[in-house]
C-alpha positions in Angstrom: -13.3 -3.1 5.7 -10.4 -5.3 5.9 -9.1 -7.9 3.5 -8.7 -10.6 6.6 -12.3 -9.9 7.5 -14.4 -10.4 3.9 -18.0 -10.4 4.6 -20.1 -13.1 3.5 -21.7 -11.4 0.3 -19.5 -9.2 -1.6 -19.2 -7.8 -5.1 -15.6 -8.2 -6.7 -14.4 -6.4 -9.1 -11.0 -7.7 -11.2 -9.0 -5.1 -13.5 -7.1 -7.8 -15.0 -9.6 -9.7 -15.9 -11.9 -7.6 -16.7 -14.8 -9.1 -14.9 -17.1 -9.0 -11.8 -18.3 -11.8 -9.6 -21.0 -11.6 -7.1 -19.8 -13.4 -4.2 -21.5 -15.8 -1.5 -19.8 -17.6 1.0 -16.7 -17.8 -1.1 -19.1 -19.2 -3.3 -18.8 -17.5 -7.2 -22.7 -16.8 -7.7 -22.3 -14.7 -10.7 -19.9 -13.8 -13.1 -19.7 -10.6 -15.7 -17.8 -9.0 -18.2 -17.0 -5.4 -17.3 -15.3 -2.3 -18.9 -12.8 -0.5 -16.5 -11.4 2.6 -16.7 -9.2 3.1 -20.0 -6.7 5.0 -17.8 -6.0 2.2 -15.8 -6.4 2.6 -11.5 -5.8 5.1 -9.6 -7.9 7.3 -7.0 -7.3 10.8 -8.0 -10.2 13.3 -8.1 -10.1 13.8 -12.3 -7.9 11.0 -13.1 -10.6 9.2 -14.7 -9.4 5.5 -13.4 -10.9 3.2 -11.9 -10.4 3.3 -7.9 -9.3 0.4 -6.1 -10.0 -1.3 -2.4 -13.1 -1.2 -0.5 -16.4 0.3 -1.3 -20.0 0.1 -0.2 -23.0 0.6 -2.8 -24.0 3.6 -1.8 -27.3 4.7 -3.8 -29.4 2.0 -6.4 -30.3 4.6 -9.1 -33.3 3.7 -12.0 -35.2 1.0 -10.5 -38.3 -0.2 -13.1 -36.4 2.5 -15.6 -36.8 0.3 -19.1 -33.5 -1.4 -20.3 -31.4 1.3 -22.3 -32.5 4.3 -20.2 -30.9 7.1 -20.2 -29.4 8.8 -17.3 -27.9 12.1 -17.1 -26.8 13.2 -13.1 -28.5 10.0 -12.1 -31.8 11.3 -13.5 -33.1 9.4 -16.3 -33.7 11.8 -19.1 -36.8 9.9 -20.3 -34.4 8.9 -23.5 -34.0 5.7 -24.4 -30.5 4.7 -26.4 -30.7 4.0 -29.5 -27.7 4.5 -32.6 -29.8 7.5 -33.7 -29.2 9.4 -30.1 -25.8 8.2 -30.5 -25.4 10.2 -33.3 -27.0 13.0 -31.8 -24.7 13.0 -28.8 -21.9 11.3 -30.1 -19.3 12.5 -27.1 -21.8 11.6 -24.7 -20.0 9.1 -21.8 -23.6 7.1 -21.6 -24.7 6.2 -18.6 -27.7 3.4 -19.0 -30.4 1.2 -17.6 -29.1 1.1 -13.8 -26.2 2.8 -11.8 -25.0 1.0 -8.8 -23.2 4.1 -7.1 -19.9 3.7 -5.4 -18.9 5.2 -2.2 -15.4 4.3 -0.4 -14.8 2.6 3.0 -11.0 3.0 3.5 -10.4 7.2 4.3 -7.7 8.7 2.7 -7.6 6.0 -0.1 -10.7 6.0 -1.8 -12.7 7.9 0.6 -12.9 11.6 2.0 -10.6 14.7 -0.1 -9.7 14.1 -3.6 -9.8 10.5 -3.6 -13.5 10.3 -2.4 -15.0 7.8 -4.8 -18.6 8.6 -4.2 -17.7 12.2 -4.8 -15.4 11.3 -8.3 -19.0 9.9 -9.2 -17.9 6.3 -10.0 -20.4 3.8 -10.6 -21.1 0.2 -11.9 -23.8 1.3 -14.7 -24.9 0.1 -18.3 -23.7 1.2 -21.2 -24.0 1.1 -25.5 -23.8 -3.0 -25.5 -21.3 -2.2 -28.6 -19.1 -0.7 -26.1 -18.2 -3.7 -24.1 -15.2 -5.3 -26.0 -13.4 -6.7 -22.8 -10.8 -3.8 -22.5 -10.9 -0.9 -20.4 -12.6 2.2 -21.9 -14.4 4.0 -19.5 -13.8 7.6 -17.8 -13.0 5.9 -14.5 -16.6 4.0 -13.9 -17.6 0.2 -14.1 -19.8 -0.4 -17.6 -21.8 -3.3 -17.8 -23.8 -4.5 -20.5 -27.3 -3.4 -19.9 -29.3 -6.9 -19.2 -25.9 -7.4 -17.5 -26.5 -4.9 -14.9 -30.4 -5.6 -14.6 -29.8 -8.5 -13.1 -26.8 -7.6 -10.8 -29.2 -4.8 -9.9 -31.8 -6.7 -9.0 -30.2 -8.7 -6.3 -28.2 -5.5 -4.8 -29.1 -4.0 -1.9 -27.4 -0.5 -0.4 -24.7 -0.8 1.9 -23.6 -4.2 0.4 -19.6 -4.5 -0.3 -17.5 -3.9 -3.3 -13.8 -5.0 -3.7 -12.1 -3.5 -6.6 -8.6 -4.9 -7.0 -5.9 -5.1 -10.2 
């Protein structure tokens, strides 16, 4: 994927800003608050940032799951969050309600080796609603609010395009 060549749908992704957009013919169709990654960018296997450039959604996890599921290895555990599981699990890094997972499109920089993005396990996923302050504070993933990513969910389809930039 190049930048001269942006397809017509696309999800973007802004560090800065803290938000995503869901993009149609240069169009803003959507627009969210996200968590990045507290460690800032970077593509390092173990860094636990937030990878930048081109990515493709590369698996829909937890369709018809109910909001606040919770997923452990992209299984949902048949849990559902609540302050009291919190407590129970309180350095849990909580996945929830959908995960949207990543996989990179630009080798050597976000995909293939230690930079592989679907293989660092980074998603766009729900987390604790609490947790979304509008500053990074994830291990390297994309949190959402959980109705937040529902909806995103909803209209996502595999293979679509995501552009992570700072």
């Amino acid at each position: 994927m190049l930048a001269d060549t942006l397809p017509q749908r696309y999800i973007e992704i802004c560090i800065t800003t803290q938000t995503l957009n869901l993009i149609e013919n240069n169009t803003v169709l959507q627009s969210y608050p996200v968590s990045t990654a507290k460690n800032g960018v970077g593509q390092a296997m173990g860094s636990e940032c937030t990878p930048l450039g081109w990515h493709k959604i590369r698996a829909r996890i937890g369709d018809n799951q109910p909001l606040n599921s919770v997923f452990v290895g992209r299984r949902a555990t048949g849990e559902i969050y609540r302050p009291e599981i919190s407590r129970q699990y309180p350095d849990r890094d909580w996945i929830l309600s959908r995960i949207l997972w990543l996989g990179g499109l630009e080798a050597g920089f976000n995909r293939y080796g230690k930079v592989d993005s679907t293989w660092r396990y980074i998603y766009i996923h729900g987390c604790p609603d609490q947790l979304m302050q509008g500053k990074p504070e994830s291990h390297g993933c994309i949190r959402m609010a959980n109705a937040d990513v529902c909806l995103l969910f909803d209209q996502i389809k595999p293979g679509e395009i995501v552009y992570i930039h700072a």
